[in-house]
N, C-alpha and C positions, 0 to 999 in steps of 0.2 A: 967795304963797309964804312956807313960814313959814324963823325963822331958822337951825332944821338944817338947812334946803336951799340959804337961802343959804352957808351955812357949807360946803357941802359943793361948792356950787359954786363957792366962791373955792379951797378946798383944790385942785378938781382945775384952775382957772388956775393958781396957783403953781405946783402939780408940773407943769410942763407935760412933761417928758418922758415920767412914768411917766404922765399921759394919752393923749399921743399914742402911745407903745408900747400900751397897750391897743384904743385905738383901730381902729391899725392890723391888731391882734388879729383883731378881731370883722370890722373889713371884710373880714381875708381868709376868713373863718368864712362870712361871709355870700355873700361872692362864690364862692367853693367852690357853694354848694349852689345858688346862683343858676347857675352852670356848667354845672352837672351836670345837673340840670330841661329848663335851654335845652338843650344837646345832644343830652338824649333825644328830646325833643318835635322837633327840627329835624335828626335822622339819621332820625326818622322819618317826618316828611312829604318828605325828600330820596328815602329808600325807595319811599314813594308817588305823586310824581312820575315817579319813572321806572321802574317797573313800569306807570302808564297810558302813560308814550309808548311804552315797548317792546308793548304788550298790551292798551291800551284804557283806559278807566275803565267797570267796571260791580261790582256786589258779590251779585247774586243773579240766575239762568237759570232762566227755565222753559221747558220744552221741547212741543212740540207744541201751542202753545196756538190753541182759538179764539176769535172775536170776543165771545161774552161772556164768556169764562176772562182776556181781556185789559181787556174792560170792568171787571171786580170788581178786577183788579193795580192799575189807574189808579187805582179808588177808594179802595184802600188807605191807611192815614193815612202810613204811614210810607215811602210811593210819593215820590220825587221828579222821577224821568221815566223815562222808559220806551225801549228801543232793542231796533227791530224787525229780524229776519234772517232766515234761511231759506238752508238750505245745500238748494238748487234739484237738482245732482246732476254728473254727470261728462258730457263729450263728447270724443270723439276730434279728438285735435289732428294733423291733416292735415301729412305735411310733417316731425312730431318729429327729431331729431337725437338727441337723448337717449330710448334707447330704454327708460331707467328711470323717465320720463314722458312718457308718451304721453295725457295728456288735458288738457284742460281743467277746471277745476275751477269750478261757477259756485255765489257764495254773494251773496244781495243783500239791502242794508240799505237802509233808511229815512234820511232828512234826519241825525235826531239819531246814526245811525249812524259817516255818512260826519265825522261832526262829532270825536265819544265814541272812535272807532277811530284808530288809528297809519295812514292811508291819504295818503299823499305823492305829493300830484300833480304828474309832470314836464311834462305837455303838455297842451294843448286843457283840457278842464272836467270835474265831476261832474256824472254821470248828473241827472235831476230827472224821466225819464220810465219807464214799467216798459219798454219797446223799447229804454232809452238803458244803454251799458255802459263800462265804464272797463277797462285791460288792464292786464296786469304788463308792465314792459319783460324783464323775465326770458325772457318767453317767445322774445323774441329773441335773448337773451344766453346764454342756456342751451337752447333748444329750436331756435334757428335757422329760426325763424319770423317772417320779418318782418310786420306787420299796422302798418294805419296809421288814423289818426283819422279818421274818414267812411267806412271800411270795413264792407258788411254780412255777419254771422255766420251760415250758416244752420248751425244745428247741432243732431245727434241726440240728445236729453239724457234720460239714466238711472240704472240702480243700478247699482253696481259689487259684483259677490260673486266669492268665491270658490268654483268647481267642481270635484269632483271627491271621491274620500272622504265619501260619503255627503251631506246635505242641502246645499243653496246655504247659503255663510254672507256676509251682508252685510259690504261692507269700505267705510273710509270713510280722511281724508287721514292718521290716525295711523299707516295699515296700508301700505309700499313695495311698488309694483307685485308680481306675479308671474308671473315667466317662468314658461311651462309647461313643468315635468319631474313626473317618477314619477307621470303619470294626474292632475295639480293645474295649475289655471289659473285665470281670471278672465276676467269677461266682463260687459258691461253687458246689461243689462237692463231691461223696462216703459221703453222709450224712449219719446220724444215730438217731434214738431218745434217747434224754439223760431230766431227771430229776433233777434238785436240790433245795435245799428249801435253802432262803438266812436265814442264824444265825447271819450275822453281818455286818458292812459296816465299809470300809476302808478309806484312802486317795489314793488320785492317783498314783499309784508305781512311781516309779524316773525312773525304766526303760521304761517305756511306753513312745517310743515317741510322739513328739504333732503332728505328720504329722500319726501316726498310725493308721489305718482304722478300729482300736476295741478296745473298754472298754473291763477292762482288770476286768476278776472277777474269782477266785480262789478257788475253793474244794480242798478238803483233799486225797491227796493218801497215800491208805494203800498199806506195801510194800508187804504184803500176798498175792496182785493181780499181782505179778510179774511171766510173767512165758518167756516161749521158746518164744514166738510170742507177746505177751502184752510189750515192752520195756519203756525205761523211759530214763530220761538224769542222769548221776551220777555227781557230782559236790564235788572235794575232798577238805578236808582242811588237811593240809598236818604237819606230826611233824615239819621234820627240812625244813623250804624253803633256798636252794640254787640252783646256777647253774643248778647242776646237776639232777636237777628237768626234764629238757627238756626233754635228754634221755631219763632217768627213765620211765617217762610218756609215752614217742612214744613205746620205748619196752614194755613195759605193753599191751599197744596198740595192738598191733604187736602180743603177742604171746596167749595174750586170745581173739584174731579175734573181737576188736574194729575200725570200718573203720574209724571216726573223734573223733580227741581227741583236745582240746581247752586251752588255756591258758588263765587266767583272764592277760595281759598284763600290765591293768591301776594300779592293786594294786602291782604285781610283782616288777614293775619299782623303787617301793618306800619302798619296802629291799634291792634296789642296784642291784637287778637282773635286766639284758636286754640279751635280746636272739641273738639281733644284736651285731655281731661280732665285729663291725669299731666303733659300740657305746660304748661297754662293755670296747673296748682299751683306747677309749677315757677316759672312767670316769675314769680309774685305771690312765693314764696320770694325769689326773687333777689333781687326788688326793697324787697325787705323787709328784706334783710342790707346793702344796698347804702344803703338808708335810717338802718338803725342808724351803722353804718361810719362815716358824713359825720356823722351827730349826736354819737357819742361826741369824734370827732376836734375836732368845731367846740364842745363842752363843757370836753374838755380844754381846749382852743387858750385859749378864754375864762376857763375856773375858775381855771386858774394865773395868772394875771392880776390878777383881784380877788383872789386868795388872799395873793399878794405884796400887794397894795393896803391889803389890810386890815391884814395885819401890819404895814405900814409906818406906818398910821395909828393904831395903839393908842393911841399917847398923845394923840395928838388927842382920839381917843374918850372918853377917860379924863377929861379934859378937861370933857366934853360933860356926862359923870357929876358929876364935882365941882362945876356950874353947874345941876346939877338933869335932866338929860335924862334920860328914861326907857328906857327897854329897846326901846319900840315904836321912839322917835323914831331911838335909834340901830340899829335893823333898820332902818327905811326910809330912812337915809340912804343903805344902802348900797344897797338898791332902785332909790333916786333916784338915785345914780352910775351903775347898770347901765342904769335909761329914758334918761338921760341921753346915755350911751355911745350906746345904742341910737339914737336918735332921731337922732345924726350917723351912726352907722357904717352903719345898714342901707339907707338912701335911696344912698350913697354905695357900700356894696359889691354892691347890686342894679348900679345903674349903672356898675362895678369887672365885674363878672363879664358883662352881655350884652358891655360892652366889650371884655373879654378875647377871649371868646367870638368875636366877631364879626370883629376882627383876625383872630383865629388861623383863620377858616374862611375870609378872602380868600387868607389864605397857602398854604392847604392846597387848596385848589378843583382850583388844577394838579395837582395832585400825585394827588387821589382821583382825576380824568377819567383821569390816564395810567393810575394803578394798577388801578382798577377798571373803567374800559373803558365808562363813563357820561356819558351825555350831560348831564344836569341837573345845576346845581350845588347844592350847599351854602348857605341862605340864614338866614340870623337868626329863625326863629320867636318871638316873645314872646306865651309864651301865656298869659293873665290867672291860668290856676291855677298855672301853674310860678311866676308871681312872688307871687301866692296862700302857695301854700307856704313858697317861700323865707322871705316874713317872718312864718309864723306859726313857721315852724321855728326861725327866724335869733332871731324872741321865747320863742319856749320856752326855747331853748339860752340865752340870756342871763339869763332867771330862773331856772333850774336852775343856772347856773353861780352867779348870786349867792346862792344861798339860804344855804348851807353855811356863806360868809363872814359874809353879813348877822345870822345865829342865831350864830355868832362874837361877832360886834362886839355884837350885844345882851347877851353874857353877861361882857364885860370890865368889871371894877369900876373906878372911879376909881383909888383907891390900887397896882393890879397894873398898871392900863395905862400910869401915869403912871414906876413903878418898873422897867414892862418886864420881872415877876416871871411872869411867862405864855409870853415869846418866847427869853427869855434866861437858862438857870438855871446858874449856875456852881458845883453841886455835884460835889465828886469823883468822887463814884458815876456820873454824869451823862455827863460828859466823860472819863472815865477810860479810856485805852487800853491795849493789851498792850505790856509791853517789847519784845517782837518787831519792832514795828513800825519802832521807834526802830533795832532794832540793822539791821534787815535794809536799811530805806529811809533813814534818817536822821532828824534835826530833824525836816527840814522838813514828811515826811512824817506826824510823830507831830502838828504843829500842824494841817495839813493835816486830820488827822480829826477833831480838836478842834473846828474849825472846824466843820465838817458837826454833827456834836453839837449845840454850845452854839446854833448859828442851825438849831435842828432843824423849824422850819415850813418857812424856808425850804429846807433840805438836802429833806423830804419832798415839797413843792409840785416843787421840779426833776424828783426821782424818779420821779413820779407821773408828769409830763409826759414823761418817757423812756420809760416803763413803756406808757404810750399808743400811745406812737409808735412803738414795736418792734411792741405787740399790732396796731395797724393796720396798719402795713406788709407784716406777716410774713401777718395775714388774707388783705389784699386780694390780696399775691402768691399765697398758694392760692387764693383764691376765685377769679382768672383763671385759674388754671394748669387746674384745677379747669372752669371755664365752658367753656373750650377743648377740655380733653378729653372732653366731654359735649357739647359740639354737634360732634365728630369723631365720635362714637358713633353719632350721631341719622342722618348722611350715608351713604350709596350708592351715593353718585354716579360716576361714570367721573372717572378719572384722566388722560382721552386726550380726541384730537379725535375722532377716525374708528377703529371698526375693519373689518378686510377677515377676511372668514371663506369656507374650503373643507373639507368633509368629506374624510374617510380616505382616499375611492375617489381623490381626485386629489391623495397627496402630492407626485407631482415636479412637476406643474404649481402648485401652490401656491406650490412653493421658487420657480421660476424667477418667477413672478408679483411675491413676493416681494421678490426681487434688484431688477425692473424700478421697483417701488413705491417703496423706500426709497432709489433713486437721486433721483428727482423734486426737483430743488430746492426747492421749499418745505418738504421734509419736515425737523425739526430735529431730531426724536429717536420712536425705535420700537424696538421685538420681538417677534420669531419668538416664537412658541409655541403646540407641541403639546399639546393633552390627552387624557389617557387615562383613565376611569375604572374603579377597582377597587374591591374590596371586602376588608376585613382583620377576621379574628375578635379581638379585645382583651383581654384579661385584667382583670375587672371590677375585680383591687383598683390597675389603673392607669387607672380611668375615675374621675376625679372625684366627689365625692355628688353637685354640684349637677348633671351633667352625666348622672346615669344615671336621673335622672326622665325624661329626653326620648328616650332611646334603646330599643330591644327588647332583652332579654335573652332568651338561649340556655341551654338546658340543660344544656351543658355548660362552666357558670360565665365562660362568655366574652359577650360583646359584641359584634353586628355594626356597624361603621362603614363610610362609604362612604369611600373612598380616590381623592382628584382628583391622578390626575399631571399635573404642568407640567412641557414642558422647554423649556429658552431656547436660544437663538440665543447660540455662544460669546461673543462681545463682550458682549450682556446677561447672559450667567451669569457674567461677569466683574465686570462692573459689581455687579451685586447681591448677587455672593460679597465684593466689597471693603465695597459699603453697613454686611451685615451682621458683617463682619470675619471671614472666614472666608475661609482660604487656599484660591485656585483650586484648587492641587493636590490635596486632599482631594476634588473631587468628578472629579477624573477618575484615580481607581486601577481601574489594569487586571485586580486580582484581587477586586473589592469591586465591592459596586453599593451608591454615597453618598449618601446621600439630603439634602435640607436638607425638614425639618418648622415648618410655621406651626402654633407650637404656640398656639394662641387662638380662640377663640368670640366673634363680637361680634355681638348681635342683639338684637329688639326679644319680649320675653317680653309677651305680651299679657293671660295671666291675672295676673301680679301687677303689671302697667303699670309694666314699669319697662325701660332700656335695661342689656344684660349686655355685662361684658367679664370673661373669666375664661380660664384656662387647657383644652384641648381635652381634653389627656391628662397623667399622671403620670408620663410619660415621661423616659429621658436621653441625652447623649450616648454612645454606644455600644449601645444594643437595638436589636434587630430587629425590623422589622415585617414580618410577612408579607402577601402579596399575592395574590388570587384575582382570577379573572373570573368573573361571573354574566352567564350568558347568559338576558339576558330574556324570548327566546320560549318557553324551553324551564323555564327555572328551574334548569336544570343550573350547578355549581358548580365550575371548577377552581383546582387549586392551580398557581401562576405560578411565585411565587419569594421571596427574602427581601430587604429591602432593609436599609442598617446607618444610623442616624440619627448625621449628624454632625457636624449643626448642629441648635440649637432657634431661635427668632423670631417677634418679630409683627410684622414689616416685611413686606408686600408688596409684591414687582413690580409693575410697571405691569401696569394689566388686567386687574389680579385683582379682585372685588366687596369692597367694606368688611365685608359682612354674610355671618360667615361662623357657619353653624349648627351646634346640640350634632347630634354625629351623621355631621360630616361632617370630612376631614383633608384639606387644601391641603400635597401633598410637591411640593417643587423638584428636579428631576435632571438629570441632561448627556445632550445627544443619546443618548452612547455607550451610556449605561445603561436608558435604555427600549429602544432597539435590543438590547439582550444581553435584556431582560427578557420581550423579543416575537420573540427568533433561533426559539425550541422552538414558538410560538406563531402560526403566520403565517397562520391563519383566522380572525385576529379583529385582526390589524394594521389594517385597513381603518377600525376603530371607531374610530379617534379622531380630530382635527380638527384644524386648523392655521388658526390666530389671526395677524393682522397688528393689533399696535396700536401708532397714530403720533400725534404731535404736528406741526402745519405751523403755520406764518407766515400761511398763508392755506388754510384746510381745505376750502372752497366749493370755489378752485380747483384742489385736489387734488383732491378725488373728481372735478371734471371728468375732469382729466389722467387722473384712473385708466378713465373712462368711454369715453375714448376710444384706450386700449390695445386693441390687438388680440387680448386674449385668448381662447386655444383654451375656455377653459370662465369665465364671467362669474361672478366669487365674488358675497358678500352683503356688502351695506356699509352701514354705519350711521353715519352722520356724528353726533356728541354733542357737537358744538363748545360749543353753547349751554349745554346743558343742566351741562356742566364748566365755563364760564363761571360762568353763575348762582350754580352753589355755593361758586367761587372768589372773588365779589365777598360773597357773607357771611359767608364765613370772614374776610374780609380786611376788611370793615366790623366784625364781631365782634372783630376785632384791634385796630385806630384804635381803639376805644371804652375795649376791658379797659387795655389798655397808657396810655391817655390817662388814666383813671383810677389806675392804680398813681402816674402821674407826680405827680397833683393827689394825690394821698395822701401821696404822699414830699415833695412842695412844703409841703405845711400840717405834714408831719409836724416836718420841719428847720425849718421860722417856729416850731414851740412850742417846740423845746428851745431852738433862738435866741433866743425872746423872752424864757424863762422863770429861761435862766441869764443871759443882757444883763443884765437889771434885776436879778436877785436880787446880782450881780457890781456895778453901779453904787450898790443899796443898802447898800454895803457899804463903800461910802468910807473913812468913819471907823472902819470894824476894820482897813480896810488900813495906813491912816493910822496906826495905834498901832504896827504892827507894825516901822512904818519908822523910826518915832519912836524904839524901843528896838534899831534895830541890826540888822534884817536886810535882808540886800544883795541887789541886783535880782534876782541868781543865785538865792539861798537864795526870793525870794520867786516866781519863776517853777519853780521847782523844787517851791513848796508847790501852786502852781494843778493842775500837770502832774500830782501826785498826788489829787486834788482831782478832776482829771477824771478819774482810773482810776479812786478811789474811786464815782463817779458812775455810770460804764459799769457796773461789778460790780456794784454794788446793784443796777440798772434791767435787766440781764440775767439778773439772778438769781430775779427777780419776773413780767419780761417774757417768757422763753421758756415757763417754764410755762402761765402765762396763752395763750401764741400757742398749745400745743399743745394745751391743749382746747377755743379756741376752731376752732380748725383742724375737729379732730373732730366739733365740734357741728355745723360747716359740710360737712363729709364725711357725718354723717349724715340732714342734710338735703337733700341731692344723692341719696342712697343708695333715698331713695322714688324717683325717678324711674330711675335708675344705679344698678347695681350694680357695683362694681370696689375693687381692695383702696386701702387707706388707706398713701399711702406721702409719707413727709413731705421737703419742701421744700429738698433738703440745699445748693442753690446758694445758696438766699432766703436760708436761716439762717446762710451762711457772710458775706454781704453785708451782714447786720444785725451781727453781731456786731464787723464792720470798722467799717462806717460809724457806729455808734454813737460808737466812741472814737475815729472820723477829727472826727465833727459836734461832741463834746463840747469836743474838746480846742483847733478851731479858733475853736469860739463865746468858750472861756474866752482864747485868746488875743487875740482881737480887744477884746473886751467888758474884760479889763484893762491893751489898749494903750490906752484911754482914760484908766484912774484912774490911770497911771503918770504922768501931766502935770500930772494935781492937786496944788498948793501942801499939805505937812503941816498946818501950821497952819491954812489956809483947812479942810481936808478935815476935822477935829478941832473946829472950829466948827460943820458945816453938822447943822442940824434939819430933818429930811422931817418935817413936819408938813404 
């Protein structure tokens, strides 16, 4: 080691404070990005845990295959095992209770099946023979079928289609029975007799839907029964899953003569693989902003650090010069201080951050299972390239932060580092402020800027580090707000458990249906609603441009749109007239027909790949829209009536679709007002339909309770429990992640300005010292800090909102290829930056000078940071 190293290594033992504030710098720099790697890597093997217990483990189907179509999969190189099934066909369940499923469902797997699949054995064993069968207990639970273990099945097994309306269409467990009305039913077919004796009884598989027309009960395939004509489904787990899976797959496909080959999609998505092109760009974006984000913050965090370091050491340096040191030796001293740093902080903030990490996921474990509704916990992944990363990044960022200083310290001459004629220049012009200052603030305020001046590296290293920390904060809060409302865009999903649907011809058995439904104890919350569909010609200069690409236009400068009425159930037209702050009374005048208008579009535009959210129409409060019926047999076209608009929104009621298309208009109205709008009209009242959509505590056992009303006419019902789940556990995974990030942003944000005014605040002893030396009193000198910190806030707001607002923009415009939606800025984020700036500044400079208020004049007036 030569002796500017030792030199450089005694220098940072004496200062031991302004080392260990560095230090601590860079660990939390480090441990940030170590954080953040681990969390992604371990939300998402969490994700893929429990997508296999709820759904299996497999990541590529091929369908119909035979014995040598599965010989060639096996030899695949990128084959890792193979899981054989065969959905065998449907039989009449003897006995049913529930007359919404009446069959039996038989699908049977292979060893590695029974193994790969969510299959929860409560009794007796798995199958091992093709005779030998495992049962749902559901079927006793729900079908009232008792069956027991040594029991033999003779059963008649075939295809399920639907008849009627021209050719048989095959139906399979996605499709709910159908009772036969209007010349339409079902009926099995190509039956066969089939034998099995039950060995064991299961729980209800996860994949079995609750609208599926058959219990689902499982034998054993051997793969010895595989030949030319007997086929099976192949279901692969794959070595390496990447991208390049898709291809791979479809060729396979392709050249050993497989017609359908399948992707598991839902587990795919949570290794970061998506097959959608505009999505795939997307993530690689995100993760791209999300990567600068943490590096500039972790540059900042560090640069101001050594920036004070070095200014502090001038005259050392100076020093180094007057003794002959050359230019290189004092750049790489500062090199050596940063490996230095390095080589304690990043061992120490990797181990800082899974640490962190790992705490804060036994804390939180409770808390996901309740809120998300998951079974698997949350577990520490450390994955070799997340700490791979960390320290090539945690090393980048440390030479990057010292380059700036190190080409500094190389360029200080002896005589200037030694006079401090570089850091400290006390000319008038220099330090010179306005008399305003003095008359408006005071003294204290005029020395107060003086101060900033004449220590002008350090007054700029503060600023910078504010300037940072505003543009981070103020980013990542759009970049979430931003993330949020772009995967709200991407969603379709139901807002509901269950809904119950009857056509026109039975309004008052609906209502009464209704009444009996939403009394049911488990139900927490539901509404009524009818719809009607119309038709309105538009006035093209109130159809938007982007909006009249997608629509037909008329010759007589109008616009046809299709017109969806909804009307709610009083209590819910109440509820949703307060939501969107619209007085009840407005939608029930007795001389007016009120309409409330969803005035928005939100949909997936396929030819420019991108997700739309824009306005429907150019519409206001107070037009009128007119209303037609088109009668579809005929094509004939009447005029209804006019309705007056008296609300606009893009809040939907429950029940309504998220994806709502150019072309079409979602009006809200009160009983009263379709009833007045259909008094003239009463041959076509019959067209519209009556919607039940509920929420229950327990949804399974609703639609029982509803199964077993005695209703004169049996509506349709669609349980979505899961599928409203599903989307609710990503939005709200998507949530713990963006918001955990804002938190780690704002945490490293407040350690820079903390760190960066502490020290510049302790380096400063001896200017304090002088001050007190010649007579200003604690008041006068807490009174110069206080201005000191405004001056700080102003500069670092001055510089930092603009910088947030085009970084904002740039971020709006990179979202804008995948989304489309107007750019509207942050006005809570920006109001909480501009607080918390002068709450952060003004509490760090309080702290940071209850220290130097204890320091002895005279000691403070001797001390040398060299």
């Amino acid at each position: 080691m030569n002796i500017v190293n030792q030199l450089t290594l005694r220098t940072l033992k004496k200062n031991k404070r302004r080392t260990i504030v560095t230090i601590i710098g860079v660990i939390i720099s480090v441990a940030m990005i170590t954080a953040v790697a681990t969390l992604v890597v371990s939300f998402m093997d969490l994700l893929q845990r429990q997508e296999i217990a709820d759904n299996g483990e497999w990541h590529v189907l091929y369908k119909d295959v035979n014995e040598e179509q599965l010989k060639a999969i096996k030899k695949e190189k990128n084959t890792k095992q193979v899981i054989l099934s065969q959905d065998i066909g449907y039989a009449v369940l003897e006995g049913s209770q529930n007359k919404d499923k009446p069959y039996l469902f038989i699908k049977s797997y292979d060893l590695a099946g029974f193994k790969k699949y969510p299959i929860k054995l409560i009794d007796g064993r798995l199958p091992t023979k093709q005779n030998e069968v495992v049962i749902s207990q559901h079927i006793e639970d729900n079908g009232g079928v008792k069956l027991n273990i040594g029991d033999t099945l003779n059963l008649e097994v075939g295809t399920r289609v639907q008849q009627g309306d021209g050719a048989d269409i095959k139906l399979d467990q996605s499709s709910s029975f159908i009772q036969p009305q209007d010349g339409i039913s079902e009926a099995l077919v190509d039956t066969e007799e089939k034998t099995y004796k039950i060995v064991g009884i299961i729980e209800r598989p996860t994949w079995e839907n609750r609208w599926a027309p058959g219990y689902t009960i499982i034998p054993f395939l051997d793969e010895a029964t595989i030949s030319a004509t007997h086929k099976v489904n192949v279901s692969v787990i794959l070595n390496k899953v990447d991208r390049s899976l898709f291809n791979e797959a479809k060729e396979l496909g392709e050249r050993i003569g497989v017609k359908k080959v399948v992707f598991n999609s839902e587990l795919l998505r949570y290794y970061g693989i998506v097959k959608d092109e505009y999505l795939n760009r997307l993530m690689i974006g995100l993760a791209t902003i999300l990567m600068i984000i943490i590096i500039i913050g972790s540059i900042s965090l560090i640069y101001n650090a050594f920036a004070i370091s070095v200014s502090d050491r001038s005259r050392y340096l100076g020093m180094l010069s007057s003794v002959g040191a050359t230019k290189k030796q004092k750049r790489n001293s500062v090199f050596f201080e940063g490996a230095v740093i390095g080589a304690i902080s990043i061992p120490l903030g990797i181990l800082a951050g899974l640490s962190g990490i790992g705490i804060t996921f036994i804390y939180i474990n409770n808390m996901l299972s309740a809120a998300l509704g998951i079974t698997e916990t949350l577990r520490l992944v450390i994955s070799p390239l997340s700490i791979l990363v960390a320290v090539v990044v945690s090393a980048f960022t440390i030479f990057i932060s010292t380059y700036l200083p190190a080409v500094r310290a190389s360029k200080i001459s002896a005589i200037d580092a030694i006079r401090q004629t570089k850091d400290v220049k006390l000319t008038g012009k220099k330090v010179k402020t306005s008399k305003l200052i003095r008359k408006l603030f005071g003294m204290e305020a005029e020395i107060g800027l003086k101060n900033l001046k004449r220590n002008k590296r350090r007054y700029q290293a503060t600023v910078i580090s504010l300037v940072i920390s505003i543009v981070l904060f103020l980013s990542v809060s759009y970049f979430t707000k931003t993330m949020q409302e772009s995967f709200s865009m991407t969603q379709d999903g139901p807002d509901y458990d269950m809904s119950v649907l009857f056509n026109g011809h039975y309004g008052n058995v609906a209502k009464q249906a209704f009444g009996k439904i939403t009394a049911l104890d488990g139900v927490t919350e539901s509404i009524i609603m009818q719809d009607f569909t119309f038709v309105s010609q538009i006035d093209e200069a109130k159809v938007p441009d982007s909006v009249r690409n997608y629509v037909s236009h008329s010759e007589n400068g109008k616009i046809k749109f299709q017109v969806i009425l909804h009307t709610l159930d009083q209590s819910s037209l109440q509820a949703y007239a307060e939501q969107i702050g619209v007085n009840d009374d407005l939608l029930n005048q007795e001389n007016k027909l009120p309409a409330i208008v969803i005035n928005k579009n939100n949909y997936q535009d396929i030819e420019k790949k991108q997700y739309v959210k824009e306005k429907a129409l150019n519409v206001k409060v107070g037009d009128l829209l007119n209303l037609q019926y088109e009668d579809l047999d005929n094509g004939k076209v009447k005029d209804v009536n006019k309705v007056e608009i008296v609300a606009l929104t893009d809040k939907l009621p429950m029940g309504l679709r998220k994806m709502i298309f150019p072309g079409e208009i979602h009006v809200v109205v009160s009983e009263d007002t379709l009833n007045k709008l259909l008094a003239e009209h009463q041959n076509i009242s019959d067209k519209s339909y009556y919607y039940l959509y509920l929420k229950s505590r327990d949804p399974i056992k609703t639609e029982e309770q509803i199964d077993e009303m005695n209703l004169s006419i049996q509506p349709s019902i669609y349980n979505v429990y899961h599928s409203r789940i599903q989307n609710e556990q990503m939005s709200r995974i998507i949530q713990v992640f963006v918001y955990g990030f804002v938190l780690l942003i704002s945490a490293v944000s407040v350690a820079n300005i903390f760190n960066t005014i502490s020290t510049s605040i302790v380096l400063r002893k001896r200017e304090f010292a002088m001050l007190k030396s010649v007579g200003m009193t604690p008041k006068g000198f807490n009174k110069m800090l206080n201005y000191e910190s405004i001056f700080y806030g102003m500069k670092a707001l001055l510089y930092g909102l603009p910088i947030s607002l085009v970084t904002m923009f740039l971020m709006y415009r990179s979202f804008s290829n995948s989304f489309a939606y107007r750019f509207n800025l942050p006005w809570g984020s920006l109001l909480v930056t501009v607080l918390g700036v002068f709450i952060i500044v003004g509490v760090t400079m309080l702290y940071s000078s209850s220290k130097v208020k204890k320091e002895n004049i005279i000691d403070a007036l001797k001390q040398e940071n060299i």
